[in-house]
N, C-alpha and C positions, 0 to 999 in steps of 0.2 A: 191518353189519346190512343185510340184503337189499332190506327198505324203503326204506333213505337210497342204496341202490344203484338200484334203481327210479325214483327223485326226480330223480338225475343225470341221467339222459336229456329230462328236463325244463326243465335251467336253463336253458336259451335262454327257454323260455318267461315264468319267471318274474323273469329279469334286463328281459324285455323291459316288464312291469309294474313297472320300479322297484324289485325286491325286490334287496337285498345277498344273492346264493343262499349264499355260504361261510358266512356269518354264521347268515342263516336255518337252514340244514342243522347247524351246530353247537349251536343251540337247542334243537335238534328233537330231536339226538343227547342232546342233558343230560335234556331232559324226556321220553323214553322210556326212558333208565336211572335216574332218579328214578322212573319206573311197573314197574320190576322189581324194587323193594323192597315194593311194595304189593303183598297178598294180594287178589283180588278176595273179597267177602263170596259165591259160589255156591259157595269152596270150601274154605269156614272155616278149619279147622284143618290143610290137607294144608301145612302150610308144612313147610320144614326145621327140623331140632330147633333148638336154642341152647341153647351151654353157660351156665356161672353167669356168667358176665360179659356175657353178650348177645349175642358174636360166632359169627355163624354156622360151622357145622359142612358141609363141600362133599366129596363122596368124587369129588375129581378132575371135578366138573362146573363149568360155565362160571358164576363166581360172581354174574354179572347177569343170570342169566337171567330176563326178562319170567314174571312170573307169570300175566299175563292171557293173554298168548301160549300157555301150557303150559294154561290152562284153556279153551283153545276146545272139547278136544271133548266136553266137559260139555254146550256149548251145543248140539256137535252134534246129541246124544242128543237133549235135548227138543224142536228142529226135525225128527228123525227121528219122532218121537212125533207131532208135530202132522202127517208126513204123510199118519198114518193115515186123514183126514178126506177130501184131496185123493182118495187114492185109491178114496173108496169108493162115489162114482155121481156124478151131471151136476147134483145140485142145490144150485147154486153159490151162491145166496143165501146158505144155510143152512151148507155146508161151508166156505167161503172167511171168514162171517163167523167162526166159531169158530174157522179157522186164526189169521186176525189178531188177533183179540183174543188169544191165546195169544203171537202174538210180540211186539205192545203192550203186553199185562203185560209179557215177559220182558225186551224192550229200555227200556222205561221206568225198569222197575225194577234192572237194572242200571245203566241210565243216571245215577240217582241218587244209587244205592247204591256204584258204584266211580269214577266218572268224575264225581263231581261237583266235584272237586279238578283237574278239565280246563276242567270251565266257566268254575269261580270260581277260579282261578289268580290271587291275587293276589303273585305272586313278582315278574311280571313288571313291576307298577307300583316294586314296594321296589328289585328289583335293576334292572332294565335300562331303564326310563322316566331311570334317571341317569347314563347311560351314553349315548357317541355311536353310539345304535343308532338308525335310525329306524321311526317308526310303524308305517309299511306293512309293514317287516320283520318286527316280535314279531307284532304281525296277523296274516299271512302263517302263520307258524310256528303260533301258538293253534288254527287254523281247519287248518291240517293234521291239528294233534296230534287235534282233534276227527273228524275226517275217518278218520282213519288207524283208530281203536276203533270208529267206527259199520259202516265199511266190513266192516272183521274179525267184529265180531262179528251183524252183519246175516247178513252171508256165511256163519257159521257155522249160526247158525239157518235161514235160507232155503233151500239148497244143496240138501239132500234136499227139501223140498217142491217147490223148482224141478224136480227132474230125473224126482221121480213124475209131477209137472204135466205134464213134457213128454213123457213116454213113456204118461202117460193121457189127456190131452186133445192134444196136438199144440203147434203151434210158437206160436199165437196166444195162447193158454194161457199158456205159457213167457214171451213179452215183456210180457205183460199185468201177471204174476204179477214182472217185475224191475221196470216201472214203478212200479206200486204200494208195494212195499219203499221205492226209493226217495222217495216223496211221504209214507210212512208215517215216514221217519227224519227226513226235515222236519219234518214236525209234530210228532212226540216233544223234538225239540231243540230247537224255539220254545217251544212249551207249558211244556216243563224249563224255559227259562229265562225266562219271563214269571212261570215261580210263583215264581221265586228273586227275581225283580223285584219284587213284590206284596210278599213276606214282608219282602226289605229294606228296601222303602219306610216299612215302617210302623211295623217291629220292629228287633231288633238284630241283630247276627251269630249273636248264641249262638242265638236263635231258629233260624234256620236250621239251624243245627249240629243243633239235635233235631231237628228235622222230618228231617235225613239220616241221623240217627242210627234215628229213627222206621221209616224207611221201610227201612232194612237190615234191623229187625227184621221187618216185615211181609214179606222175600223170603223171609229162612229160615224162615217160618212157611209163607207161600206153597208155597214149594217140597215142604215138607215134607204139607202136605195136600195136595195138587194130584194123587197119583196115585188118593187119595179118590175126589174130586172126578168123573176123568176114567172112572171105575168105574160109576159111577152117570149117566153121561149117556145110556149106553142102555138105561136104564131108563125113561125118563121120553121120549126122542127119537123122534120116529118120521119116519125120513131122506126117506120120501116125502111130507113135509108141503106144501105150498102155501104160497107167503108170504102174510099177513096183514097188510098195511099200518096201523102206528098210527104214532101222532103222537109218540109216545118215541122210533120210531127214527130221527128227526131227530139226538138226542141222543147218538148210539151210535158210534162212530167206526168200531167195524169192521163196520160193517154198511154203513156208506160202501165201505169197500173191496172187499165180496164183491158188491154191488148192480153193479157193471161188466161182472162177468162173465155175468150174467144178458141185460145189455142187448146186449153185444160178441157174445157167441158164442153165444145163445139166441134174439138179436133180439127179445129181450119189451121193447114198446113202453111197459111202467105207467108212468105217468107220476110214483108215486113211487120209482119205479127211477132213472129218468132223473134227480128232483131229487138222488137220493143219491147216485149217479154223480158229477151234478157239483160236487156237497160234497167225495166224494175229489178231486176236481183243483182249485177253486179255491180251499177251503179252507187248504191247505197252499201254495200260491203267495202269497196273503192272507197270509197269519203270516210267511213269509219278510221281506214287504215292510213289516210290521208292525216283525217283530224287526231291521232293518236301522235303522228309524228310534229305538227305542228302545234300542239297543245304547250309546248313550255315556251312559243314563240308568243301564244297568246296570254299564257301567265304573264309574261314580261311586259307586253304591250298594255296589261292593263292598269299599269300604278300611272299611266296617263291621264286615267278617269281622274286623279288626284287634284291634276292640272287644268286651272281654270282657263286657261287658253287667254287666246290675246284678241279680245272686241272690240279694240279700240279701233274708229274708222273717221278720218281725218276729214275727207270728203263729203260720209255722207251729215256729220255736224254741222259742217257749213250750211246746206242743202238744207237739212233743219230748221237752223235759225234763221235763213232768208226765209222761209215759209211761214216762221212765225214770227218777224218783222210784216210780211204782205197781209196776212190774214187778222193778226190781233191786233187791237186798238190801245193796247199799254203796255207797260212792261211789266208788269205784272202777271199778265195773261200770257207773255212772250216766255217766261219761266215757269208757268205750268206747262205751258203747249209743248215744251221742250222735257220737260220731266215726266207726262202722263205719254210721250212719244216713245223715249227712252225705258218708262218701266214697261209699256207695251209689247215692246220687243224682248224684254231682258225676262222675265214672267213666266217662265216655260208654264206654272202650274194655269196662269189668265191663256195661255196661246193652246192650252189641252181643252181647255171648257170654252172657248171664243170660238177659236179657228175654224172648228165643224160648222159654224154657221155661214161661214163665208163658205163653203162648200155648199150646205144648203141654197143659200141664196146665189149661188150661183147655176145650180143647177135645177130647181125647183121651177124659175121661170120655162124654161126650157120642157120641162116633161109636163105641164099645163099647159103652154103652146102648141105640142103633138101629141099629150092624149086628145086632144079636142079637133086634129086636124084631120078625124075620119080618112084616112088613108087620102089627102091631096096633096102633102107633100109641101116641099117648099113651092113651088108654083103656087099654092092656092094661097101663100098668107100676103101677098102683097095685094092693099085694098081693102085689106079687114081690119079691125080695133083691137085685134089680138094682143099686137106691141103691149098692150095697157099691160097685157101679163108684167112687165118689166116692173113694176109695183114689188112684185115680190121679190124683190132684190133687198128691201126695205126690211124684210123680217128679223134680219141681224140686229139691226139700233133697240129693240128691248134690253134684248139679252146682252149684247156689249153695255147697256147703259146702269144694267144688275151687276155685272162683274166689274164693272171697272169699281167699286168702291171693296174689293178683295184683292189682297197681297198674298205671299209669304212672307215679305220684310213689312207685314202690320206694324211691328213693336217702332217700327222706325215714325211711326205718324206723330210722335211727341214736337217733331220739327215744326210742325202746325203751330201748336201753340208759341212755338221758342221765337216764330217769326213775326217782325212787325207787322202784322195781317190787320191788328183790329179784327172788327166786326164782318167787315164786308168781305164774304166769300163768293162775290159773282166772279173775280176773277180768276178763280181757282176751278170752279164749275163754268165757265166760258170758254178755259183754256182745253181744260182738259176735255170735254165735249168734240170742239172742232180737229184737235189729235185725233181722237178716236175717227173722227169722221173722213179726215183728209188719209191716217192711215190704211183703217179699215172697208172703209166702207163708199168708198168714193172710187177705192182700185175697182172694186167686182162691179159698180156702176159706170164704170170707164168699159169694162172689158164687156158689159151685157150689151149696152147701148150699141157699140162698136159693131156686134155680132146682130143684133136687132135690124138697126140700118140695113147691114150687108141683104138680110133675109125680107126685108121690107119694103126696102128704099127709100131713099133721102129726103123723099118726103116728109119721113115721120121725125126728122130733125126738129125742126117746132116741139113738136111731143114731146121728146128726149128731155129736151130742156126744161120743157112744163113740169114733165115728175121729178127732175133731177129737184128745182125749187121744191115742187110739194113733199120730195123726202126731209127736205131740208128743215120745211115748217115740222113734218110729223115727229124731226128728231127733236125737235125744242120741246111739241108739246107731252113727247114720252118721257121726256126729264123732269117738267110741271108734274105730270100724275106720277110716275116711282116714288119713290122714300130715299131721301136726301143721305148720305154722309161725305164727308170727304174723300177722297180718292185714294186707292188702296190704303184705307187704314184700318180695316177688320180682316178678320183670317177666314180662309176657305170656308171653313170645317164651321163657321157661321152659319153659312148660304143656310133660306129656307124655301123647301117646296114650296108654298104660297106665292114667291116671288115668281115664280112660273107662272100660278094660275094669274095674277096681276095683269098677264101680256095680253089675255083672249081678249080684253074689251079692248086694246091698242092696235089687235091681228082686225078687230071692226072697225075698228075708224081709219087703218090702211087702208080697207077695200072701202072705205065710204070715199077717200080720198081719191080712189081710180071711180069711182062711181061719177061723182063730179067733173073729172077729167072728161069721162065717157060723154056728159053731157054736154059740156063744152063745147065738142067737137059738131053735137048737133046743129050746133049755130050760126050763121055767119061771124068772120071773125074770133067767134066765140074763143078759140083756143088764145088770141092773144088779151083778151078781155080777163080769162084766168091765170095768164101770166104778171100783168100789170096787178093782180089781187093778190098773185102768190108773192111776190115780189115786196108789196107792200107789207104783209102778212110777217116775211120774214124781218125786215124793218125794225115792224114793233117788235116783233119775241126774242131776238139774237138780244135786244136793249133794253128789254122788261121779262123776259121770262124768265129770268135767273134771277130776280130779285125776292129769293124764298131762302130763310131760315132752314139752318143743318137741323134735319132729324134722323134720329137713331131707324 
């Protein structure tokens, strides 16, 4: 590995600090081939297939290859992206804050999101704290390993903005612009680790674990609007602004960062330039010296991670099983609707690959709504058939209806067989359907409609209710067309790309379904005439559409 060959040239240095180097370097080596089993969360699903048993499938490639390594130039792209800002005049205030904030999301949130299992490395206490390794050693090695992913993937994102930097401003430009990077990677790694600090202090590991599980979900949403986002900045930006000093931007970190360049290479003397200036420098020397002192409060705090924490919720079980007493028609289906409820929530790896779509569909209706509102605003949508947008609220039920037959506790699916089930598995795929539906996917249809109305008016209550049944038919008939198994009883590292492509002919019969709607409305009556059909519709398929043989 080229890295631990780069290192070599070092161990004088590090022998002369007390470090065992052979030792250190063979740590370094386990815990960077333990990080090429992990998929970074920017590049979800590009992993290698896996056959039925889990073991990967290699066509003659090197079987460890670092996955984060092969995903640098993802990062490139969007540091390529933010160089458009650098490049496009001298008002550095303004350009340099909205580069950093762009690499502060994007290194924060990976930071979180892949590398949190570098911070909170608790191996090194279980395995090697009992072992004749010393301190300063596995230290040594931690503070690499962290080193080694900031460096890379700083590098990756920075690289194009440094070198437009240097070839449009000059060489001052250029050191300014690597200083900064590095005091920005400071602070993201104090910060990271003061909230992991905070959260264990108070809370337990599992806590934690959602808050990283949280925040993976918020990248792939992130990433996912962001080219939105970056659409609509010059519409509203006007790049010859003047800075206007307020007291928020005390608050703003990268406004810290772009305020230097202002004062370095434009000589503007404001004196709230100057204070924000030296926020980017002391700030981040501060937190180093800060995190130095509390580092052995966060060694301690974190043999929590150990501890599964206490899920147990008296309340909301009740609440459960009256749900699946109202809604299921045996008790058969009342014990899956309770079990596909329970793994739903419990599933961190189902809630990393589900959850972004509730995101999506919760937001997607929303930006088809006002790209198409030609600047009228909320005034103009009341009286139009826009609402229909609310449709896409529906795009989640493929992809929940693909993951829900993936676990991590696959191996447990033998309970299947061991139960008196016989043959008929509708109420196993009935139960676990309307869980999905009543958890997932009925809140963001609760909360769109809700927001819909407000923007529409109560008119289009009728409506609401029209799509809410015809989601209801399209979830039955996306269960008919997918590929059957039982419910979380295959492992991730199964899924295949294909199962994706599956959903485009389900994404046309959603919009054929708002097509119908549309027309409905053409008619007298019309709207309750396709209520009385959808109503019927659902009828038949909740009591005949699940009558299909498990296939693989």
């Amino acid at each position: 590995m080229r890295l631990l060959k780069f290192l070599d040239g070092f161990r004088g240095l590090f022998e002369r600090f007390g470090v065992d180097y052979p030792m250190m370097r063979r740590i370094l080596q386990i815990k960077l081939t333990m990080d090429g089993r992990r998929v970074p969360t920017i590049i979800g699903k590009t992993r290698k297939k896996a056959n039925r048993d889990g073991r990967r499938l290699y066509d003659g490639q090197e079987p460890e290859k670092n996955q984060f390594f092969s995903s640098l130039w993802l990062y490139l792209i969007f540091g390529a992206l933010s160089s458009m800002f650098v490049a496009l005049g001298d008002n550095f205030i303004f350009q340099m804050s909205l580069v950093f904030g762009i690499l502060m999301f994007m290194v924060m949130t990976s930071l979180i999101s892949d590398f949190s299992s570098v911070l909170l490395d608790i191996r090194d206490r279980q395995i090697l704290f009992s072992k004749p390794v010393a301190r300063r050693t596995i230290g040594m090695a931690k503070t690499l390993h962290i080193f080694i992913y900031m460096f890379c993937l700083t590098g990756a994102l920075g690289v194009v903005p440094l070198g437009v930097g240097l070839y449009r401003h000059g060489i001052g430009f250029a050191l300014l612009f690597v200083a900064e990077l590095i005091l920005m990677d400071l602070l993201i790694v104090v910060f990271t680790a003061l909230i992991y600090l905070a959260v264990l202090k108070f809370f337990d590991g599992e806590r934690l674990k959602d808050l990283i599980n949280y925040v993976q979900i918020g990248l792939t949403i992130g990433l996912a609007l962001g080219n939105q986002l970056l659409i609509r900045v010059f519409d509203f930006v006007d790049l010859q602004s003047a800075f206007q000093p307020k007291w928020w931007q005390f608050w703003v970190a990268p406004i810290w960062f772009g305020a230097p360049y202002e004062v370095l290479l434009h000589g503007d003397g404001n004196r709230m330039l100057l204070v924000l200036s030296l926020l980017a420098l002391f700030v981040p020397v501060a937190a180093i010296l800060i995190y130095v002192r509390v580092m052995p409060s966060l060694e301690k705090y974190l043999q929590k991670l150990a501890d599964p924490g206490n899920r147990k919720k008296e309340g909301a079980g009740k609440r459960v099983k009256a749900i699946s007493r109202l809604l299921c028609a045996s008790a058969k289906e009342q014990v899956f609707f309770r079990f596909a409820w329970t793994m739903m929530g419990n599933e961190r790896e189902f809630k990393l690959k589900v959850y972004p779509s509730l995101g999506f569909s919760l937001v997607f209706p929303l930006i088809f709504l006002f790209a198409m509102g030609e600047g009228q605003g909320f005034a103009g949508l009341p009286g139009t058939s826009k609402y229909l947008f609310i449709y896409f609220c529906a795009l989640l039920v493929p992809s929940v209806l693909i993951m829900l037959r993936y676990s991590g506790s696959y191996k447990a699916a033998w309970i299947y067989r061991a139960l008196p089930l016989g043959e008929d598995v509708v109420p196993i795929y009935r139960g676990t359907l309307l869980a999905a539906l009543v958890r997932l996917v009925l809140p963001v249809y609760a909360l769109e409609a809700a927001l819909f109305a407000v923007l529409f008016g109560w008119r289009i209550i009728p409506d609401l209710i029209v799509a809410g049944l015809a989601i209801l038919v399209y979830s039955v008939l996306c269960f008919a067309y997918l590929s059957k198994a039982l419910p979380f009883s295959e492992r991730f590292e199964t899924a295949q790309q294909s199962d994706g492509l599956r959903t485009i002919p389900l994404m046309l019969l959603l919009g054929g379904l708002a097509l119908v709607h549309y027309a409905a409305t053409l008619l007298s009556y019309g709207i309750y005439l396709y209520a009385a059909l959808l109503l019927a519709a659902n009828w038949l398929l909740w009591q005949r559409g699940f009558a299909i043989k498990e296939r693989g």
